[in-house]
Jmol script that loads the backbone (N, CA, C; Angstrom):
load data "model"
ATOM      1  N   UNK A   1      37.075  -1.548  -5.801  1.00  0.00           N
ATOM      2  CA  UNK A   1      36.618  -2.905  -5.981  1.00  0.00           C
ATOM      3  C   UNK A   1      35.699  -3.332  -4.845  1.00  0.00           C
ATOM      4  N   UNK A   2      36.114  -3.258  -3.896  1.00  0.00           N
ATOM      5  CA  UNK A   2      35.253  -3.578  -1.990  1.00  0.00           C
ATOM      6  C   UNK A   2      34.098  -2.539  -2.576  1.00  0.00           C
ATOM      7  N   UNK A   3      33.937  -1.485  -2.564  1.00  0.00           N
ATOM      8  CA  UNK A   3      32.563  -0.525  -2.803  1.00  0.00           C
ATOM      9  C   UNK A   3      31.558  -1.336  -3.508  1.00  0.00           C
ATOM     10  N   UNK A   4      31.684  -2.067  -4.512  1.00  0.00           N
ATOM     11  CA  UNK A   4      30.502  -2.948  -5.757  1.00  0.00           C
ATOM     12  C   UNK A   4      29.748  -3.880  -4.196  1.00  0.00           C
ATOM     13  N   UNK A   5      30.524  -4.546  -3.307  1.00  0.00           N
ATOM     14  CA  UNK A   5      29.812  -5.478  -2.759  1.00  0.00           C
ATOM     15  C   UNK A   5      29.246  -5.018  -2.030  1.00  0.00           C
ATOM     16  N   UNK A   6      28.663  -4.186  -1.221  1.00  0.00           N
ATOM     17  CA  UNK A   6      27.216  -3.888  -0.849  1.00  0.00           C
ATOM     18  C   UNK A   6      26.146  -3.130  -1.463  1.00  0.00           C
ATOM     19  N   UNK A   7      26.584  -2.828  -2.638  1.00  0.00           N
ATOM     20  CA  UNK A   7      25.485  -2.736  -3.633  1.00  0.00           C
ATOM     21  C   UNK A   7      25.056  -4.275  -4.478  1.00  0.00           C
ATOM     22  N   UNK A   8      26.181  -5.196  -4.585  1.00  0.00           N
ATOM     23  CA  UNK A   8      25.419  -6.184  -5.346  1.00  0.00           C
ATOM     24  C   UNK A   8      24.717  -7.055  -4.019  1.00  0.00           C
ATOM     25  N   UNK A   9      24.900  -6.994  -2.688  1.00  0.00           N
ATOM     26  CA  UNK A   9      24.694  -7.738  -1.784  1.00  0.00           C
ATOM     27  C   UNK A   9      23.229  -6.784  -1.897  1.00  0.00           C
ATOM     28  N   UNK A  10      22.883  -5.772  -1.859  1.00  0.00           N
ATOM     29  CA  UNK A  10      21.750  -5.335  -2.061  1.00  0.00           C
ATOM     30  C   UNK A  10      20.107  -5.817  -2.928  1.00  0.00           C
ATOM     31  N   UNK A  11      21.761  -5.607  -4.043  1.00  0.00           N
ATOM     32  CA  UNK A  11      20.637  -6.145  -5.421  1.00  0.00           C
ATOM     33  C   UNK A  11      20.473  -7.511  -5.231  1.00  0.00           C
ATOM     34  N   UNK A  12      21.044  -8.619  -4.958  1.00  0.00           N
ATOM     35  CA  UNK A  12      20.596  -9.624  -4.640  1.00  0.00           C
ATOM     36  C   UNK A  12      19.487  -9.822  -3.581  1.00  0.00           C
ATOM     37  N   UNK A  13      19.468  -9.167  -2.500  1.00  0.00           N
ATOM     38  CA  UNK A  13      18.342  -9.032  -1.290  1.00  0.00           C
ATOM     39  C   UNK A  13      17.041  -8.952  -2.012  1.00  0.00           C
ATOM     40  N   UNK A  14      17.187  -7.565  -2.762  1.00  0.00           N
ATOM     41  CA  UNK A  14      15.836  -7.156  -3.428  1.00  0.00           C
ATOM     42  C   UNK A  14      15.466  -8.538  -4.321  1.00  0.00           C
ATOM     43  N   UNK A  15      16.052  -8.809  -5.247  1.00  0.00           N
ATOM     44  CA  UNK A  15      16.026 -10.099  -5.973  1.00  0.00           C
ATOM     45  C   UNK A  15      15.227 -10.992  -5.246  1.00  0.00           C
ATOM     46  N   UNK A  16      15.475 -11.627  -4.162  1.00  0.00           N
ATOM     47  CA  UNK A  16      15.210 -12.982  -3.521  1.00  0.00           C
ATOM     48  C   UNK A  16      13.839 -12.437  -2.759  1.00  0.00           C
ATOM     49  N   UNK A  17      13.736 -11.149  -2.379  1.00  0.00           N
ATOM     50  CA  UNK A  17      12.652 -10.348  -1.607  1.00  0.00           C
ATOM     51  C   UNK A  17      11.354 -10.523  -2.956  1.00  0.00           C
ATOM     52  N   UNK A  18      11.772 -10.503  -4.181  1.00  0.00           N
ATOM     53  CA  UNK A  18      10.808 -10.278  -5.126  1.00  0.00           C
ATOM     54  C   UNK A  18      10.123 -11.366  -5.382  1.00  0.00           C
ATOM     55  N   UNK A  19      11.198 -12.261  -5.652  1.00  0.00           N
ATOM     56  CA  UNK A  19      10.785 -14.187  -5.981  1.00  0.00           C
ATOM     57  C   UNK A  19      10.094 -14.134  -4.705  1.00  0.00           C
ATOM     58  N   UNK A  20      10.463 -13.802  -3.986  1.00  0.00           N
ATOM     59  CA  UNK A  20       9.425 -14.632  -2.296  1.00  0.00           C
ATOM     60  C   UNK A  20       7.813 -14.094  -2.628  1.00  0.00           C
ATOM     61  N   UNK A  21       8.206 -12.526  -2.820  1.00  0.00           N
ATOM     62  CA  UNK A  21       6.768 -12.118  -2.948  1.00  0.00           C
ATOM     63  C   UNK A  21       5.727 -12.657  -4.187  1.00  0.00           C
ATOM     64  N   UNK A  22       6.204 -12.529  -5.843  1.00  0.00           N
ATOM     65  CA  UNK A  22       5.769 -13.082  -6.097  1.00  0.00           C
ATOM     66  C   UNK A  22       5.011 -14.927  -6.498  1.00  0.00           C
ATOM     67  N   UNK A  23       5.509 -15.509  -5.159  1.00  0.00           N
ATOM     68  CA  UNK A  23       4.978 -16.756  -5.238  1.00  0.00           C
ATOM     69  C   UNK A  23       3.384 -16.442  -5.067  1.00  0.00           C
ATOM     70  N   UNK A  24       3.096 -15.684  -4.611  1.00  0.00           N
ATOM     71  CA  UNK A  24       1.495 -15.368  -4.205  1.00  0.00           C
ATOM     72  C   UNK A  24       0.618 -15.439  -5.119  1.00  0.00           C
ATOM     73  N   UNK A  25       0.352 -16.731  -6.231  1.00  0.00           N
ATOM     74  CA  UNK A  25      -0.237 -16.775  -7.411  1.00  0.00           C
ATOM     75  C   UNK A  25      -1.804 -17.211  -7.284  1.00  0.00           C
ATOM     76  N   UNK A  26      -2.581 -16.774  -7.913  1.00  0.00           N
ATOM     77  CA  UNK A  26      -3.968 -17.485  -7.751  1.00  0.00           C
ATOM     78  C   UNK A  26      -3.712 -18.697  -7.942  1.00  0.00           C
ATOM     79  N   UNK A  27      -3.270 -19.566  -8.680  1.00  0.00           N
ATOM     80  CA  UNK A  27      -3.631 -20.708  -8.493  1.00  0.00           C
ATOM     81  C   UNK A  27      -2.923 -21.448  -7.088  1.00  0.00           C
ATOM     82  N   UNK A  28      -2.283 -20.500  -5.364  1.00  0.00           N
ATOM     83  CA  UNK A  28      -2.147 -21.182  -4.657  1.00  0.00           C
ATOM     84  C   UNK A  28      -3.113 -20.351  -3.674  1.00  0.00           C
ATOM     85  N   UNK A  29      -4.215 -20.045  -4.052  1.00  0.00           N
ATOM     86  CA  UNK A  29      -5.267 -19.646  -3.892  1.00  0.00           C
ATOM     87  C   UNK A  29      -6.203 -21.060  -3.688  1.00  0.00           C
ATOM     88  N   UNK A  30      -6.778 -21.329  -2.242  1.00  0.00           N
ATOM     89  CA  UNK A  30      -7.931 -21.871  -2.542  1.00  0.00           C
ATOM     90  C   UNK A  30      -9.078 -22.260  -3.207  1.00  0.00           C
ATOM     91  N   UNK A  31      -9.863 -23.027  -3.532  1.00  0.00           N
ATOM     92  CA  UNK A  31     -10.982 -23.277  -4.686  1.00  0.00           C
ATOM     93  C   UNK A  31     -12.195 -23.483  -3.766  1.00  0.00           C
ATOM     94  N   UNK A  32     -12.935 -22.064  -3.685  1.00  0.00           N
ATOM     95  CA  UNK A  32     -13.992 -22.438  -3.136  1.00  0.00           C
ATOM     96  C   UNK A  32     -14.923 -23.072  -3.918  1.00  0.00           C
ATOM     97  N   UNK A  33     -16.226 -24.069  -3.325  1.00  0.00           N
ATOM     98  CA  UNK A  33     -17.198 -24.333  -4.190  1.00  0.00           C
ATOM     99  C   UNK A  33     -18.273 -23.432  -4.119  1.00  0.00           C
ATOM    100  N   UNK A  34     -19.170 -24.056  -5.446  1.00  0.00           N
ATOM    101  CA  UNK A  34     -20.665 -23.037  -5.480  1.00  0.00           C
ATOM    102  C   UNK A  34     -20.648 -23.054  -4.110  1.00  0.00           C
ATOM    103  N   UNK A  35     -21.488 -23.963  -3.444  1.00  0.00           N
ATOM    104  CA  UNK A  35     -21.884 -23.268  -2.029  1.00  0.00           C
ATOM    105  C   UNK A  35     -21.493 -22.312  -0.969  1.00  0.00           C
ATOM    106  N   UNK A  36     -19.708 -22.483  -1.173  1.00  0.00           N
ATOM    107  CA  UNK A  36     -19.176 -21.384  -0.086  1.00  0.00           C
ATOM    108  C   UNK A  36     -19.109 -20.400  -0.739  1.00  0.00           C
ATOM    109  N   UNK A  37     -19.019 -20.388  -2.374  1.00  0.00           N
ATOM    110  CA  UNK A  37     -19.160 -18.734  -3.047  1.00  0.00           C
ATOM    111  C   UNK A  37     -20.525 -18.165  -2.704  1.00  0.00           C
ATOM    112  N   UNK A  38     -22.009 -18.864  -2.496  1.00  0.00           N
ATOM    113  CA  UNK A  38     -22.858 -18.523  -2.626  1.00  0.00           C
ATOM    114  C   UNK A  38     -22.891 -18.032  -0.637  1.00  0.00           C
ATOM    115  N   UNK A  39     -22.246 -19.123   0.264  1.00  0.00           N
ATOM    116  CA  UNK A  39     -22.414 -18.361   1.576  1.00  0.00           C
ATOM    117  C   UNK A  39     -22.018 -17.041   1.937  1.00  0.00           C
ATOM    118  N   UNK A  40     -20.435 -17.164   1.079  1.00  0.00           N
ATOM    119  CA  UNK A  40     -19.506 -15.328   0.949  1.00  0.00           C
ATOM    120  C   UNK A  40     -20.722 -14.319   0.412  1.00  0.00           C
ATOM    121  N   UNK A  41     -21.053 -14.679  -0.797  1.00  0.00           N
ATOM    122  CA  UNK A  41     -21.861 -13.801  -1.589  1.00  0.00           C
ATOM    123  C   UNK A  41     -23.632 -13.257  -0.501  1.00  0.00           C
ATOM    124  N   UNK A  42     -24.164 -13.985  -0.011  1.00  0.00           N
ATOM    125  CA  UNK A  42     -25.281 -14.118   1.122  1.00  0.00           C
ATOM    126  C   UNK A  42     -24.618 -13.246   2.189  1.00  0.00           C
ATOM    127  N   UNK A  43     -23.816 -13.546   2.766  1.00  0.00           N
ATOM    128  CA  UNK A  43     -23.050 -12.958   3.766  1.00  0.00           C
ATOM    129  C   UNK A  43     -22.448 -11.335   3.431  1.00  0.00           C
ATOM    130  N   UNK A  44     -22.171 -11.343   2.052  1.00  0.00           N
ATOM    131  CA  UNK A  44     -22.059  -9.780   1.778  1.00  0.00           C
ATOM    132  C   UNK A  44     -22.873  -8.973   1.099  1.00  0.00           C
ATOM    133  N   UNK A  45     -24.165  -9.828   0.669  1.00  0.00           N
ATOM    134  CA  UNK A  45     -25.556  -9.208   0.296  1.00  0.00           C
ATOM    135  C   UNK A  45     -26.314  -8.859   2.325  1.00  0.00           C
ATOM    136  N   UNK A  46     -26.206  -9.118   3.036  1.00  0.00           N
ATOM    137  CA  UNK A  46     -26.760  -8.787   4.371  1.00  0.00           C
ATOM    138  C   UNK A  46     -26.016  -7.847   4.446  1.00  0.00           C
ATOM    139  N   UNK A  47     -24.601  -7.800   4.634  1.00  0.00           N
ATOM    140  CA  UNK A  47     -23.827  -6.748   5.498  1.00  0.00           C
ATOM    141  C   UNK A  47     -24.040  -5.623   4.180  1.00  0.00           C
ATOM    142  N   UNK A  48     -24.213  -5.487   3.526  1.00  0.00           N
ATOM    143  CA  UNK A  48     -24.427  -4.334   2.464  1.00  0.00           C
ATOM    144  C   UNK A  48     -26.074  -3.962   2.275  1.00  0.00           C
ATOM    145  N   UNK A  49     -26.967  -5.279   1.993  1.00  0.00           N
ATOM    146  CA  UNK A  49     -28.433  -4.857   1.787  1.00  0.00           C
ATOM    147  C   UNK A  49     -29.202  -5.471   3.111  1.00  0.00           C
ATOM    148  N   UNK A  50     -29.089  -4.740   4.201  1.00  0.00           N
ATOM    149  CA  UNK A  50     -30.208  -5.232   5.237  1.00  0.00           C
ATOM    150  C   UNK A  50     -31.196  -5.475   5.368  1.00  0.00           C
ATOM    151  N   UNK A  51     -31.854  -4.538   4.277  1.00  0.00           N
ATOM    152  CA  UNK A  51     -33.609  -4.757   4.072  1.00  0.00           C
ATOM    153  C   UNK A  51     -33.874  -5.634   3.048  1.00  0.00           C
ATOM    154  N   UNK A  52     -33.175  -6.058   2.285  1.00  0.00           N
ATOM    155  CA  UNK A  52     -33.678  -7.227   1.221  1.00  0.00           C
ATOM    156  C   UNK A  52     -33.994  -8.576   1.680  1.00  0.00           C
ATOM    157  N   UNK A  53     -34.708  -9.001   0.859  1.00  0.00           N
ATOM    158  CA  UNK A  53     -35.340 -10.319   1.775  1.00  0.00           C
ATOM    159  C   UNK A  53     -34.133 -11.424   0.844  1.00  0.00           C
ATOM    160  N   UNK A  54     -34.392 -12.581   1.616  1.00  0.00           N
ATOM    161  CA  UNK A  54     -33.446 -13.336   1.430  1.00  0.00           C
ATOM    162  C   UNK A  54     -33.464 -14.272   0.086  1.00  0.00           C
ATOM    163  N   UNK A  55     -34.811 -14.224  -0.270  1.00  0.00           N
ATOM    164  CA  UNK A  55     -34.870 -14.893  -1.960  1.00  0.00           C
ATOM    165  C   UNK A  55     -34.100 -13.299  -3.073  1.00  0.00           C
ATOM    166  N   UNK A  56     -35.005 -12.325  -2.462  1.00  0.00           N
ATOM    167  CA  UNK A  56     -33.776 -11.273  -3.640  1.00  0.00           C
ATOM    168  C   UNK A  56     -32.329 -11.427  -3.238  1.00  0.00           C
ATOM    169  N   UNK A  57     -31.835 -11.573  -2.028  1.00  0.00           N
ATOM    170  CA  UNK A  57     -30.547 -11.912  -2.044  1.00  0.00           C
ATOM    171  C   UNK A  57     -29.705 -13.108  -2.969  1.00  0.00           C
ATOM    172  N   UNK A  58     -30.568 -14.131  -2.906  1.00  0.00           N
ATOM    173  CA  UNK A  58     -30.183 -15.613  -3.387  1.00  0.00           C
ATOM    174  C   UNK A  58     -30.050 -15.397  -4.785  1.00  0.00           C
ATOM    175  N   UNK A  59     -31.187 -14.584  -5.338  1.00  0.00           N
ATOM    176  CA  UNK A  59     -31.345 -14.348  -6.756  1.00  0.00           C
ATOM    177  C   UNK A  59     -30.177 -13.289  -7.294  1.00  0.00           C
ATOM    178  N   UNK A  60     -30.126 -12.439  -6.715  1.00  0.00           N
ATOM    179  CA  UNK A  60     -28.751 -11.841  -6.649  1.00  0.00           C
ATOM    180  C   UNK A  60     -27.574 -12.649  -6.769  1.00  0.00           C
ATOM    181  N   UNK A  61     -27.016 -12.989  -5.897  1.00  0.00           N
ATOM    182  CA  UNK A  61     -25.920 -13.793  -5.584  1.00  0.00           C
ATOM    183  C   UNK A  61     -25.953 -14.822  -6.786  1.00  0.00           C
ATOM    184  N   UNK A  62     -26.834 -15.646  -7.359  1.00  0.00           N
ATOM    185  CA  UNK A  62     -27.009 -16.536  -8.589  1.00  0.00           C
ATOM    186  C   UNK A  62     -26.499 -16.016  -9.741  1.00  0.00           C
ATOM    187  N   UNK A  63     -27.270 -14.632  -9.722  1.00  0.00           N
ATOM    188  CA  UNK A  63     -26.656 -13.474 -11.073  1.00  0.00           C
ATOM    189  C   UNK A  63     -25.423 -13.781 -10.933  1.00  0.00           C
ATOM    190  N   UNK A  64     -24.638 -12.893  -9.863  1.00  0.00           N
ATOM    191  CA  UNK A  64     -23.226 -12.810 -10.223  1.00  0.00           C
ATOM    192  C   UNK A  64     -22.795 -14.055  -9.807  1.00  0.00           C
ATOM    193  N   UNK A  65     -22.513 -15.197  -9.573  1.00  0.00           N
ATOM    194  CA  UNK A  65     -22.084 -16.350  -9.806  1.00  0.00           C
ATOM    195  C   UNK A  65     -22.014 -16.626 -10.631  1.00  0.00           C
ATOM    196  N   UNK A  66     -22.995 -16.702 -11.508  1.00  0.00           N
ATOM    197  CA  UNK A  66     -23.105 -16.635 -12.933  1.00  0.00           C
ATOM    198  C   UNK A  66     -22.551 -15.952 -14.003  1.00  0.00           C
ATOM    199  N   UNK A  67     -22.254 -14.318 -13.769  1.00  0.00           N
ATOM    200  CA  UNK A  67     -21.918 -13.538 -14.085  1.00  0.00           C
ATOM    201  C   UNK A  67     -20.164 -13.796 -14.160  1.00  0.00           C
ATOM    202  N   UNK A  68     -19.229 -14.367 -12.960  1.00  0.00           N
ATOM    203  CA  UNK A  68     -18.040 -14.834 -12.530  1.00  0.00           C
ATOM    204  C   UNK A  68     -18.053 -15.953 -13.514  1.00  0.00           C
ATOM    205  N   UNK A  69     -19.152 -16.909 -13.530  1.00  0.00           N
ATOM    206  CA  UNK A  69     -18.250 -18.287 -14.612  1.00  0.00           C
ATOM    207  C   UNK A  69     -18.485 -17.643 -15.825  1.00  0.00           C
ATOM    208  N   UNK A  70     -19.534 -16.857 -16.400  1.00  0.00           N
ATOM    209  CA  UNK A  70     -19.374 -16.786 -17.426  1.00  0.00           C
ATOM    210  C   UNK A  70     -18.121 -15.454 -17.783  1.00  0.00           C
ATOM    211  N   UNK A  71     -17.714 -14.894 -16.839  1.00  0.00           N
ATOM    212  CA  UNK A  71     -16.876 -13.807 -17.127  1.00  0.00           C
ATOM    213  C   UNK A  71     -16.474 -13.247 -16.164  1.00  0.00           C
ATOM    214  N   UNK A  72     -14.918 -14.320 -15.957  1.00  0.00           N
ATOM    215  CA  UNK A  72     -14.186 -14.202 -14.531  1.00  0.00           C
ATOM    216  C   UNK A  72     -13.251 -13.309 -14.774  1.00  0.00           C
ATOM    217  N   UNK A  73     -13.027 -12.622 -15.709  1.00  0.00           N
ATOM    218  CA  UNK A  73     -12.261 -11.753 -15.944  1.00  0.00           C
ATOM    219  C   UNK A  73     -13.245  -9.994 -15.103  1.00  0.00           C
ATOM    220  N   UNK A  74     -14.341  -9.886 -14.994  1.00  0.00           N
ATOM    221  CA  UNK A  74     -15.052  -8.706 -14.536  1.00  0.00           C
ATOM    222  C   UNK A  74     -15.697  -8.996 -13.516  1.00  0.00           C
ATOM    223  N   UNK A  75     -15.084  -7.746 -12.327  1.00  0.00           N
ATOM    224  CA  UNK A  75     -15.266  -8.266 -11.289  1.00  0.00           C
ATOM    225  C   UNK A  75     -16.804  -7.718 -11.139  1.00  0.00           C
ATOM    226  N   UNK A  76     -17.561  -8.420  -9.757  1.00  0.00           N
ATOM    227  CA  UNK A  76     -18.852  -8.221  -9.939  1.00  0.00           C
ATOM    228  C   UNK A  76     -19.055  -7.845  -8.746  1.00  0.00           C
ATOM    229  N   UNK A  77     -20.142  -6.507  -8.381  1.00  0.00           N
ATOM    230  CA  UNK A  77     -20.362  -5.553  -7.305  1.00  0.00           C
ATOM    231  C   UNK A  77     -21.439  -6.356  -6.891  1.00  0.00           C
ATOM    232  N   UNK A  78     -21.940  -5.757  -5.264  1.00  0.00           N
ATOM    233  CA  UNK A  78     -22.632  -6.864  -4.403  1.00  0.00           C
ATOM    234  C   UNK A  78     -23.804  -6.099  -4.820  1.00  0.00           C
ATOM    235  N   UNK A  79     -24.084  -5.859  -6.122  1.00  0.00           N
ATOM    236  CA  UNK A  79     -25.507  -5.413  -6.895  1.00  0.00           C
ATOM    237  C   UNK A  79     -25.261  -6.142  -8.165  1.00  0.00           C
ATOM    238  N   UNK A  80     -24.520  -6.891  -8.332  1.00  0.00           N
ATOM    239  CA  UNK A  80     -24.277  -7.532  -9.584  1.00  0.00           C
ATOM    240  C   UNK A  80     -24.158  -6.349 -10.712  1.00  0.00           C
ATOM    241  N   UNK A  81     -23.459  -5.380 -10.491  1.00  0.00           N
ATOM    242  CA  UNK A  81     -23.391  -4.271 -11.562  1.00  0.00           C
ATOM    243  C   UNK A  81     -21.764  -3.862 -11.758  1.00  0.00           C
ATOM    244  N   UNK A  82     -21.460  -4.182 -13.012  1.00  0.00           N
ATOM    245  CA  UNK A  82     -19.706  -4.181 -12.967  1.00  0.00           C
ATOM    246  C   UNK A  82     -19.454  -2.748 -13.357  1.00  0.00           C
ATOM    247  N   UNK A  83     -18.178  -2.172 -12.223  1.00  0.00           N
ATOM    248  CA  UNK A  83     -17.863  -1.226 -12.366  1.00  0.00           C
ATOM    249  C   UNK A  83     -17.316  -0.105 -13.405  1.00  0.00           C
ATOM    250  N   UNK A  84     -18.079   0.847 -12.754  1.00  0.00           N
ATOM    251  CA  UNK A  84     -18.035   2.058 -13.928  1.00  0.00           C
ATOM    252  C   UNK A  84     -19.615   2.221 -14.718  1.00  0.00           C
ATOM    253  N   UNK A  85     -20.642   1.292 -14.072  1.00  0.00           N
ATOM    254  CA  UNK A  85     -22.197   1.194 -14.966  1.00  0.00           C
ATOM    255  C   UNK A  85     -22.844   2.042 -13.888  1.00  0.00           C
TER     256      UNK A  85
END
end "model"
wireframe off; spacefill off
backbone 0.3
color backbone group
C-alpha cells in the first residue's frame, strides 16, 4: 500500500510541471504593431542581406508582412520564400 505513494506523488509532480509549462500560449504573447514587425523584419533583412539597399529591403519586408496577414499560418523566410520552395 506505502509503495503507490511515491509513484502517485510523482505523477502528480509531472502533472502540475505540465499545466505550468503549457500556460505558454500565443495569445500571452505580445502584439507587435506594423511598425515594430517591419523594424524586426529590416533588422533581419541587414543581418542576413548586407548588400541590399534599403528600399529592396522595405519592399521585401512589405511582401512578407503581407504574406503573414494574409497567411499566418506559413511561416515566411527573410527572402519572403516559404519553406521547402
Amino acid at each position: 500500500m506505502f509503495s503507490n505513494i511515491p509513484a502517485m506523488l510523482l505523477v502528480g509532480l509531472v502533472g502540475i510541471s505540465a499545466q505550468a509549462l503549457a500556460d505558454d500560449t500565443p495569445a500571452d504573447q505580445p502584439v507587435l504593431t506594423h511598425k515594430q514587425k517591419m523594424h524586426d523584419c529590416m533588422a533581419k533583412q541587414r543581418a542576413s542581406n548586407g548588400g541590399m539597399s534599403s528600399q529592396d529591403m522595405r519592399k521585401a519586408c512589405e511582401n512578407e508582412l503581407k504574406t503573414q496577414q494574409d497567411h499566418p499560418s506559413i511561416p515566411a523566410t527573410p527572402n519572403n520564400v516559404p519553406p521547402g520552395k
